[in-house]
C-alpha positions as CSV (number, residue, x, y, z in Angstrom):
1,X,83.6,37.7,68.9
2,X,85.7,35.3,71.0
3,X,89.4,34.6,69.3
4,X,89.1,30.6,69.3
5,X,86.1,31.2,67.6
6,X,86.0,33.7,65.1
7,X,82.8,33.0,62.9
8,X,80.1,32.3,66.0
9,X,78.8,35.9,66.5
10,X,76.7,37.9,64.1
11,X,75.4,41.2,65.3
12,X,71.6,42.2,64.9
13,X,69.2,45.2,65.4
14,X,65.8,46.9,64.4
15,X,63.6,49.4,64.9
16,X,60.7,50.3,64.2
17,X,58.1,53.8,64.1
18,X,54.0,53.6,64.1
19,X,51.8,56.9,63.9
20,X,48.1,56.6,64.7
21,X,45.4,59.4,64.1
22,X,41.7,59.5,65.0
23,X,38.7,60.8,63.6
24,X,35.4,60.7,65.9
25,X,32.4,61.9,64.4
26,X,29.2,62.5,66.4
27,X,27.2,59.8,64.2
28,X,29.5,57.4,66.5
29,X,31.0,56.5,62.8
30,X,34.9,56.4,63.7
31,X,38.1,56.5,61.3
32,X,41.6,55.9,62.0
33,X,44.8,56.2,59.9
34,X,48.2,54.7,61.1
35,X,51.2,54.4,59.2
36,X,54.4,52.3,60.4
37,X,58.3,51.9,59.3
38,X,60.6,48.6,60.2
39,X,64.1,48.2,59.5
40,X,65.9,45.1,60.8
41,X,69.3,44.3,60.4
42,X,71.7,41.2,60.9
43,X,75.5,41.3,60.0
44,X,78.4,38.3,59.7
45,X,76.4,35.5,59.9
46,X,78.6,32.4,59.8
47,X,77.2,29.6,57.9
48,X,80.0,26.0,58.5
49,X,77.8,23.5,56.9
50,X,79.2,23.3,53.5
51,X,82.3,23.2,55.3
52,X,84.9,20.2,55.2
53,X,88.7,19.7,54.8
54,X,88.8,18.7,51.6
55,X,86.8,21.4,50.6
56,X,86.6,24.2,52.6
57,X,84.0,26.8,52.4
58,X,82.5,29.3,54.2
59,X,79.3,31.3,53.8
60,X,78.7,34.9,55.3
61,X,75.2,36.3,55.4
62,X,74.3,39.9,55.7
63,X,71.0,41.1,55.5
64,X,68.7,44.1,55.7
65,X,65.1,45.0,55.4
66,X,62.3,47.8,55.2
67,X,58.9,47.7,55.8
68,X,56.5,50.5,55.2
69,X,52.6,50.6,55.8
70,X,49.5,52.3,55.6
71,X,46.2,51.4,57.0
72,X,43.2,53.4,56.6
73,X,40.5,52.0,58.8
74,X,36.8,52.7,59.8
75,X,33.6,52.0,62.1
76,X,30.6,52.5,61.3
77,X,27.6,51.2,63.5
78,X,25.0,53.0,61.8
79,X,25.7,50.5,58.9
80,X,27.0,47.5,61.1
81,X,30.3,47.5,59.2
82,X,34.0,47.8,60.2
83,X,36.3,47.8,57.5
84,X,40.5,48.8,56.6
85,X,42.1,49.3,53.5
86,X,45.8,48.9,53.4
87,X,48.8,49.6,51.3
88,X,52.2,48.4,52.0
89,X,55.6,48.2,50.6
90,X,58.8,46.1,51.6
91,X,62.4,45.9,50.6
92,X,64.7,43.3,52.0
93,X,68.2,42.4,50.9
94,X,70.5,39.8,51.5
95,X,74.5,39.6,50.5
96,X,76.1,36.3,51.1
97,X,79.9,36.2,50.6
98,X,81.4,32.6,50.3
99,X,85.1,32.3,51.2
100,X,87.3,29.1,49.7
101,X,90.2,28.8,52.1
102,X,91.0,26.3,54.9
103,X,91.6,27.0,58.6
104,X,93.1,28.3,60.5
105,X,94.6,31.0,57.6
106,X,90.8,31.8,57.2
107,X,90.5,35.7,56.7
108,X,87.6,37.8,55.5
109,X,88.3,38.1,51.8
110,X,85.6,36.6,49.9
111,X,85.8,35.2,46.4
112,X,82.3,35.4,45.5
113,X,79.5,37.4,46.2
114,X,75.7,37.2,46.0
115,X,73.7,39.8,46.2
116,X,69.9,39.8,46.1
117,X,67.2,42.5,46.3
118,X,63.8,41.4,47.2
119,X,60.7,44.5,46.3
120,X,56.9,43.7,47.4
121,X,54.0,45.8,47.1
122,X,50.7,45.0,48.3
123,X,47.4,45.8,49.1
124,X,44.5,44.6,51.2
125,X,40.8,45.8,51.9
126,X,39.0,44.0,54.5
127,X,35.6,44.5,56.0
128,X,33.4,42.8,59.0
129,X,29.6,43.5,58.7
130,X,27.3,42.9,61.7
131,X,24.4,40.9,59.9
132,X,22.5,39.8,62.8
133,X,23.7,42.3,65.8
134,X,25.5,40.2,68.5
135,X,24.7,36.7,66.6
136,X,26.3,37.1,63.1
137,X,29.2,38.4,61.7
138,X,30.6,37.9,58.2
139,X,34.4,38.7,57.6
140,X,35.4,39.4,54.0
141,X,38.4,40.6,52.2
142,X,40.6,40.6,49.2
143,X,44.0,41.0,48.9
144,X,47.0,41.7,45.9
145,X,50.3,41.6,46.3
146,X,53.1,41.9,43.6
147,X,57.0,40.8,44.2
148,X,60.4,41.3,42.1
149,X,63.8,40.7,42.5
150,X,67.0,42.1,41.5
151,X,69.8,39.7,41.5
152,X,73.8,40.2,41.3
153,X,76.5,37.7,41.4
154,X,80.2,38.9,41.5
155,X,83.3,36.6,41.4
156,X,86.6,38.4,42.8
157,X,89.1,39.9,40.0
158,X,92.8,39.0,40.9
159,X,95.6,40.6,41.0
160,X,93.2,44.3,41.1
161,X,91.3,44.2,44.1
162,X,87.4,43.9,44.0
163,X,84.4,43.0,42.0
164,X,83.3,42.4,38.8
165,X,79.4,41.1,37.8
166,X,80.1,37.3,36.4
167,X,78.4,34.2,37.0
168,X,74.7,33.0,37.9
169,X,73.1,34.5,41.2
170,X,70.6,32.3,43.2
171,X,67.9,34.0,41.6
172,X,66.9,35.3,38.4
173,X,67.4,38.5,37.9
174,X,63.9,40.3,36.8
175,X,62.1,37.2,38.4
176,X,58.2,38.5,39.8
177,X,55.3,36.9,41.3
178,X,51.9,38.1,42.0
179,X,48.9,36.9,44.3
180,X,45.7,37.7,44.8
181,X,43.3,36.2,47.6
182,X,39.8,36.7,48.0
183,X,38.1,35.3,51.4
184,X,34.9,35.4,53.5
185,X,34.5,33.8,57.0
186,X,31.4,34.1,59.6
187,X,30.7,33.3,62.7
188,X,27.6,32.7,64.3
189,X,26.4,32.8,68.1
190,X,24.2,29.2,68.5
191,X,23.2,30.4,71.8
192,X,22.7,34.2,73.7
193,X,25.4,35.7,74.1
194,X,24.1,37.0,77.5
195,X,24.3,33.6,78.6
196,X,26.3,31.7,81.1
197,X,27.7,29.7,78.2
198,X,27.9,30.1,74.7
199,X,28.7,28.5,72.0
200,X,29.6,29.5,68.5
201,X,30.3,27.8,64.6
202,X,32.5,29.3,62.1
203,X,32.7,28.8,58.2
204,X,35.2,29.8,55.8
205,X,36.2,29.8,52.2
206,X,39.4,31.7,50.8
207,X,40.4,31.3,47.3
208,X,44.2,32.6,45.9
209,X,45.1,32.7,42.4
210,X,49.4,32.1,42.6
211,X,52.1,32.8,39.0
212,X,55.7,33.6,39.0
213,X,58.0,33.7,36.5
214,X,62.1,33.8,36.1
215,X,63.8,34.8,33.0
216,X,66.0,31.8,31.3
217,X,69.6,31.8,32.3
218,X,72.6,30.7,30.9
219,X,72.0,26.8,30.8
220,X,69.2,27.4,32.9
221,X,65.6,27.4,31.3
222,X,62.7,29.9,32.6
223,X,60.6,28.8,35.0
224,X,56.6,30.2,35.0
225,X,54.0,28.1,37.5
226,X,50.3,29.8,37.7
227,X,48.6,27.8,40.2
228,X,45.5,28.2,42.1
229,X,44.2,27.4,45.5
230,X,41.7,27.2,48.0
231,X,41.2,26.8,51.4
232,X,38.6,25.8,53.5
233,X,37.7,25.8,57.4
234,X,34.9,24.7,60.1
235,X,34.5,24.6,63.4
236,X,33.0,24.8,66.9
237,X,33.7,26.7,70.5
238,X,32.0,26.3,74.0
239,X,33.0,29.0,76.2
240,X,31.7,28.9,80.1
241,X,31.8,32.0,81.9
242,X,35.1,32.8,80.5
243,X,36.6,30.2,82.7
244,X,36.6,27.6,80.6
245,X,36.6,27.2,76.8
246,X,37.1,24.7,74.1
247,X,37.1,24.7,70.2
248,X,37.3,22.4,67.7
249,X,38.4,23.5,64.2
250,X,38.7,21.5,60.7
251,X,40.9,23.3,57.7
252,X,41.6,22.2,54.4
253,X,43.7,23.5,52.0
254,X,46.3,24.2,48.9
255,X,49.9,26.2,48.7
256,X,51.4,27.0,45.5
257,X,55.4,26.7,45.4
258,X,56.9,29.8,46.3
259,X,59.6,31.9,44.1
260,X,62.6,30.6,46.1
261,X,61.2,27.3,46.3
262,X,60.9,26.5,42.3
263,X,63.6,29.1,40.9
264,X,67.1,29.0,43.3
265,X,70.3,28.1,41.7
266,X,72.9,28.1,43.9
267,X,74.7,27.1,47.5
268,X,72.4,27.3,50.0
269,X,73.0,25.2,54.0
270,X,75.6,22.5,52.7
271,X,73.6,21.6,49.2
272,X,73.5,23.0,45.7
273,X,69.9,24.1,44.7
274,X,68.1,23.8,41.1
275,X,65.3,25.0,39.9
276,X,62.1,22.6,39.6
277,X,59.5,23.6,36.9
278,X,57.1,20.7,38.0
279,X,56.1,21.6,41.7
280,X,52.8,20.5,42.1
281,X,50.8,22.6,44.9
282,X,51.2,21.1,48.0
283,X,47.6,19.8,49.7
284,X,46.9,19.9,53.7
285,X,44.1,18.4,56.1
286,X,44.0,19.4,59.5
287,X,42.1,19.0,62.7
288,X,43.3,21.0,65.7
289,X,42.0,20.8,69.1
290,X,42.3,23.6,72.2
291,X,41.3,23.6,75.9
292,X,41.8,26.5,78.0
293,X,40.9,27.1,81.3
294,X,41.8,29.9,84.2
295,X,40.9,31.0,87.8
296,X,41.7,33.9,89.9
297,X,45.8,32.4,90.2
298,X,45.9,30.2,87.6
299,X,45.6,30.3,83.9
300,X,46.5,27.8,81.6
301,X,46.3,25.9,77.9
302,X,46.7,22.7,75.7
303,X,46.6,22.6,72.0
304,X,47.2,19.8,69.4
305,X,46.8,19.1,66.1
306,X,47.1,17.0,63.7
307,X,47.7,17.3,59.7
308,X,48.1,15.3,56.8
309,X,50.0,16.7,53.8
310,X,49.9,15.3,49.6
311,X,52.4,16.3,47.8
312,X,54.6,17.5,50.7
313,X,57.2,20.1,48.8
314,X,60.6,19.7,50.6
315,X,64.3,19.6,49.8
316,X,65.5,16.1,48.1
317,X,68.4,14.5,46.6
318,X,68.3,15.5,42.9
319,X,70.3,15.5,39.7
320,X,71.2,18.3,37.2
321,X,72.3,17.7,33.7
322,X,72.4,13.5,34.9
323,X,74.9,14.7,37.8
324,X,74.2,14.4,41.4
325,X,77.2,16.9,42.8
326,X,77.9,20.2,41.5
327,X,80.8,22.2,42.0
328,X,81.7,19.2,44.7
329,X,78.3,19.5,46.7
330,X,75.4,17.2,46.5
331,X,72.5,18.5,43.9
332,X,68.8,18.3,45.8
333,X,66.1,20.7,44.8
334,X,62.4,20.9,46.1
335,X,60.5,18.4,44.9
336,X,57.1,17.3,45.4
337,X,56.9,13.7,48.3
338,X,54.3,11.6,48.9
339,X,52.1,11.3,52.1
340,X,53.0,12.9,55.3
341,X,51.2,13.1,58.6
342,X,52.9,15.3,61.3
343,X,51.2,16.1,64.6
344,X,52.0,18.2,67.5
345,X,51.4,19.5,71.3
346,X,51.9,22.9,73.0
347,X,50.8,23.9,76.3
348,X,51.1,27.8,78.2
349,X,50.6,28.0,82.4
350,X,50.9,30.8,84.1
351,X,50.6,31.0,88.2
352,X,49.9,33.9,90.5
353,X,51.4,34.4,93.3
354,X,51.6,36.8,96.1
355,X,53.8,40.1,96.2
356,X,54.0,40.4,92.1
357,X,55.1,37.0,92.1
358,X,54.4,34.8,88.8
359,X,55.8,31.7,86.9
360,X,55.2,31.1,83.4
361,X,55.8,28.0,81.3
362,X,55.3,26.0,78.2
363,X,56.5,23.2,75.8
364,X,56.0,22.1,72.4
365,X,56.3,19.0,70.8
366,X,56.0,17.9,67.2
367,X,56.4,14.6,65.2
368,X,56.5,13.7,60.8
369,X,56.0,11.4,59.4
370,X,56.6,10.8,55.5
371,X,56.3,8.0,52.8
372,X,59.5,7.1,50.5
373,X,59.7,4.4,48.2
374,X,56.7,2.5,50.2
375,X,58.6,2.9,53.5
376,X,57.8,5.1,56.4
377,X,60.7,7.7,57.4
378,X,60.7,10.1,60.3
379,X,61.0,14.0,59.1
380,X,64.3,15.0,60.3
381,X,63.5,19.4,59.8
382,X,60.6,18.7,62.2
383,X,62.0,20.3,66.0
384,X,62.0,18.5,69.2
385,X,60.7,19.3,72.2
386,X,61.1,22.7,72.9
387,X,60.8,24.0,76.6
388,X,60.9,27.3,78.8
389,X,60.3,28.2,82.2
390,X,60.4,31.8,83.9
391,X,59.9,33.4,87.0
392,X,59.1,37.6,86.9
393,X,58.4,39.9,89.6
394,X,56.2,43.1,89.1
395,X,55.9,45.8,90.9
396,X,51.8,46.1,92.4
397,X,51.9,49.7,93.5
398,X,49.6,51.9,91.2
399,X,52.0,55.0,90.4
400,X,53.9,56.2,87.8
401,X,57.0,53.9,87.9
402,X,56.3,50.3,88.1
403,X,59.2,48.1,87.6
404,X,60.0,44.0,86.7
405,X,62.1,41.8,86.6
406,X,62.2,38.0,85.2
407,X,64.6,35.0,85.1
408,X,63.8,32.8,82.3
409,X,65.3,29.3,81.5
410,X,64.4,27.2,78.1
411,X,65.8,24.3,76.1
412,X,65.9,21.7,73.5
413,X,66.2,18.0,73.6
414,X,67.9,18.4,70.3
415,X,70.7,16.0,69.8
416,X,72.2,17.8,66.6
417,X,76.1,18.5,66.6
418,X,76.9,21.5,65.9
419,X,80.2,21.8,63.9
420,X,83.2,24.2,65.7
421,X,86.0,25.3,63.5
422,X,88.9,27.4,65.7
423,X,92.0,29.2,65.0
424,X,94.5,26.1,66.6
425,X,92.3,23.3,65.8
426,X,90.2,23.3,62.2
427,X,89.0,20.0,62.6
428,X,85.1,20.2,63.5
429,X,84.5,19.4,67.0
430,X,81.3,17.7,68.3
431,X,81.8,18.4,72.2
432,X,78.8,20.2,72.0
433,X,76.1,17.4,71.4
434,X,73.2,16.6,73.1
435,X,70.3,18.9,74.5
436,X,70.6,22.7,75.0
437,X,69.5,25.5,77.5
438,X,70.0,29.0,77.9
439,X,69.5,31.2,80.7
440,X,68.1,34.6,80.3
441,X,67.9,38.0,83.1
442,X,66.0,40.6,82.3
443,X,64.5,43.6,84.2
444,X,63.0,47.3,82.9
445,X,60.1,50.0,84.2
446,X,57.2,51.0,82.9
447,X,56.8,54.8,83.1
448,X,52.8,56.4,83.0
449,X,51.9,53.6,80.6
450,X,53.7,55.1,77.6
451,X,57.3,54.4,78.2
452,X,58.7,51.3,78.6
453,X,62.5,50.3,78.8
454,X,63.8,46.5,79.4
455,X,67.5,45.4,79.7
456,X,68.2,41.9,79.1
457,X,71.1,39.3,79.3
458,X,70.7,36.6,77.7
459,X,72.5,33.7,77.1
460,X,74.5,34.2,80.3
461,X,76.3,31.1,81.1
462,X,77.4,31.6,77.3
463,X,76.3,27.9,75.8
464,X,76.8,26.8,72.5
465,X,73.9,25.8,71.0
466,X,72.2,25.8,67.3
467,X,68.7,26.8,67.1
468,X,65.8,24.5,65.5
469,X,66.3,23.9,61.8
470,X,69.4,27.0,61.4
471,X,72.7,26.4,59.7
472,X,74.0,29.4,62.2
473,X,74.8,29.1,66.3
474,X,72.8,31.0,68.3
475,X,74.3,33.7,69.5
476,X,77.1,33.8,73.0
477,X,76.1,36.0,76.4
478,X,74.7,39.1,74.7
479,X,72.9,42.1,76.2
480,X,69.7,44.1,74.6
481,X,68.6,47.5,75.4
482,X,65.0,48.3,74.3
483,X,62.7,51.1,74.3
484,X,59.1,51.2,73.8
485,X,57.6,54.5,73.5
486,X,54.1,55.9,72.8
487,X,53.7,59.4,72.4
C-alpha cells in the first residue's frame, strides 16, 4: 500500500475446482454427479469508522472461507421427473484485530483479537415433475441446513509478547441454528406453447421452520428464538416471439432474525452491538414489474419493484444495563421498526455493432422509506444510483483463439465522506466527497471453448472511493489475472 496511506489496501483471492460426471442410459433416463471446492480469501482490511482523536481505534479484518459440494442429479422422462439431491459443507472464518493507538505512531500491534469460526452443513433434495407435458410443471423441494460457531476473544499480555483467551467475543461460543424449508411452485402454460405468443401463471408456497440458540455469557443472558415462516408468490408472463416479454409477479412473506442479528456483542462499523431476545420476524409485500425486449442489434430491460416491510429489523440506537455508550461507543442493536416502503428501478442495454463492436449499460436506483415516532425518515443504508457503461470488442472469426477486450466505466452519486487518516496528517480528511467512478481495462482469449484467460486493471486512474453501505475503501489501481478452465 501507498506510504501516506497505510491502511487503504487489503489484498484478496479465491479459487475454485468443479468435477462433473455423466451417466446416459439407453432408456433416455440421465444422471449426473458434480462435486465443487471454493476458497476465498481477504487480508488487512482497514476499518476507520470507530476512529476519532479522542479515541482512537482501528479495526483489521481478515477472513477466509471453504465451500464444499455435492450434487447428485437425474432425468428421467419416462417418469416426467427431474430431480437433485445435494449435500454441502462450509467453513468461513473471520479474525478482526482492533488496535488503540493514535496517528501517526500507528503500528500493527493489536491489543485485542477476535476470532470466529463459522461451520454449516446442509442438505437439499429438489425435484420438477412434468404433470401435463409442455403445459404443467410442479417444482418441489425441501431443504435442512444446520450452523455452529466457535468463538475466541484474546486481549494482549504485556510485558510477554502475545495472546491469552480473556474477554467476551462477538459471538457465543457453542451458539447453532438450524433451518428447514419445504416448498412447491408450478407453472402453467395458459396458451400453446407452439404459439406465436404465450402466456404463463405461476403459484407458490414455501414454508421454513427458523431456532437458534447462544449459551449465557458473563453478564450476558442466552438468547433462543424458534420462529416460523412462510412465503407466498403469484404471477403472470406474456412472451411474443421471444422478442418481447413481460411478467408481473406478487410475493409475500416472513424472515426470522438471523444468528448475528439477535446474538452479537461487540464492536462492529463505529457502534457497540447487543444482543436482542425480542426480534420479531420481519414481514414483506412486494409487487415487481419487468419488460424486456430485443432485436437483431439491440437487447434491452426495465425492472421495478416495489415492497412494503412490518417489522423492518435494522440497527438502532439502544441501551445496555440503562447506558447508551459502552466502552466510549454508542450502544444500538437490531431492533424491530415500524412501517417501511422502499422501491426501486434497474435497467440492462446492450447494442451490436459492426466488427465485434458492442456497448453495454445499466443503472439502478433505489429509495426507503421508514416510520419513527409518527414521522416519515428517509433510509440512509439504502444505495444511490448506481451506474456503468462499457464498450468490448470481440473477435468474429470462428477458430480456435478468439480474443476481447472491454473498457468499462461505472459510478455512484453517493455523497458519503470517506474518512483519510495519513502518516503527516491524522486528522480525517473529507477531500474526497461527492460522487465516485472508476475506470476499468480489461482484455483475455478464449482458447477451443475450454480455456479462458482475462487480465484486468481496474481502478486505473487510482480514485478513492467507498463502496455502497462498506466501512472499508475500495480498493486503489489493482490488476487480476484469471483463468477459467474446463477440462
Amino acid at each position: 500500500s501507498r506510504e501516506e496511506q497505510p491502511y487503504s489496501a487489503y489484498e484478496n483471492y479465491g479459487v475454485f475446482f468443479i468435477g462433473d460426471w455423466a451417466l446416459a442410459r439407453s432408456s433416455g433416463d440421465r444422471w449426473h454427479t458434480s462435486v465443487g471446492y471454493l476458497f476465498a480469501q481477504g487480508n488487512d482490511a482497514a476499518d476507520l469508522t470507530a476512529f476519532t482523536l479522542d479515541k482512537p481505534s482501528v479495526h483489521f479484518y481478515d477472513r477466509h472461507a471453504h465451500l464444499v459440494w455435492g450434487r447428485l442429479a437425474m432425468t428421467l422422462p419416462s417418469n416426467g421427473i427431474e430431480g437433485a439431491f445435494i449435500l454441502s459443507y462450509q467453513n468461513s472464518f473471520e479474525g478482526a484485530d482492533t488496535l488503540r493507538t493514535a496517528l501517526p505512531s500507528l503500528t500493527r500491534r493489536s491489543d485485542e483479537r477476535d476470532e470466529t469460526t463459522g461451520h454449516t452443513a446442509g442438505a437439499q433434495a429438489d425435484f420438477t415433475a412434468h404433470l401435463i407435458p409442455e403445459r404443467l410443471d410442479l417444482h418441489y423441494g425441501v431443504l435442512y441446513a444446520h450452523d455452529w460457531v466457535i468463538a475466541r476473544r484474546y486481549t494482549r499480555t504485556d510485558p510477554v509478547p502475545g495472546f491469552e483467551r480473556s474477554g467476551i467475543p462477538i459471538l457465543s461460543d457453542d451458539a447453532s441454528s438450524d433451518r428447514i424449508t419445504g416448498y412447491v411452485r408450478s407453472t402453467y402454460e395458459l396458451l400453446p406453447p407452439s404459439g406465436i405468443h404465450r402466456i404463463s401463471a405461476t403459484a407458490g408456497y414455501r414454508f421454513d421452520a427458523f431456532t437458534f440458540r447462544t449459551p449465557g455469557r458473563e453478564n450476558i443472558p442466552s438468547v433462543r428464538i424458534t420462529e416460523p415462516g412462510h412465503g407466498v408468490e403469484a404471477g403472470f408472463a406474456y412472451i411474443w416471439r421471444e422478442n418481447l416479454g413481460a411478467a408481473l409477479v406478487y410475493n409475500h412473506g416472513t424472515r426470522a432474525a438471523t444468528l448475528r442479528e439477535a446474538a452479537s456483542y461487540g464492536m462492529r462499523n463505529g457502534v457497540f452491538l447487543v444482543p436482542n431476545n425480542d426480534l420479531d420476524p420481519e414481514t414483506s409485500d412486494t409487487l415487481s414489474l419487468s419488460l424486456s425486449g430485443k432485436t437483431k442489434q439491440l437487447a434491452a430491460s426495465l425492472s421495478g419493484f416495489a415492497t412494503s416491510l412490518t417489522n423492518r429489523i435494522a440497527v438502532t440506537p439502544a441501551l445496555w444495563n440503562g447506558l447508551s455508550t459502552k466502552d466510549g461507543y454508542p450502544v444500538a442493536a437490531y431492533q424491530n421498526g415500524e412501517r417501511a416502503l422502499m422501491w426501486g428501478i434497474s435497467s440492462e442495454e446492450r447494442l451490436s455493432l459492426p466488427v465485434g463492436l458492442s456497448i453495454m449499460g445499466g443503472a439502478t436506483y433505489l429509495w426507503g422509506e421508514e416510520e419513527r415516532e409518527d414521522t416519515i425518515s428517509f433510509i440512509d443504508t439504502i444505495p444511490p444510483l448506481l451506474w456503468r457503461i462499457a464498450v468490448r470488442w470481440e473477435s468474429e472469426k470462428d477458430s480456435e483463439y478468439r480474443g476481447f477486450a472491454e473498457v468499462a466505466l461505472r459510478g455512484s452519486t453517493d455523497a458519503r465522506s470517506a474518512k483519510r487518516a495519513t502518516v503527516g496528517d491524522p486528522v480525517f480528511r473529507t477531500s474526497e466527497e461527492g460522487p465516485w467512478q472508476t475506470l476499468t481495462v480489461r482484455g483475455g482469449f478464449l482458447f477451443d471453448n475450454y480455456i479462458q484467460v482475462i487480465l484486468s486493471i481496474e481502478n486505473l486512474f487510482d480514485r478513492q472511493y467507498r463502496p455502497v453501505l462498506s466501512s472499508i475503501d475500495g480498493p486503489g489501481i489493482q490488476a487480476v489475472l484469471s483463468l477459467d478452465a474446463e477440462f
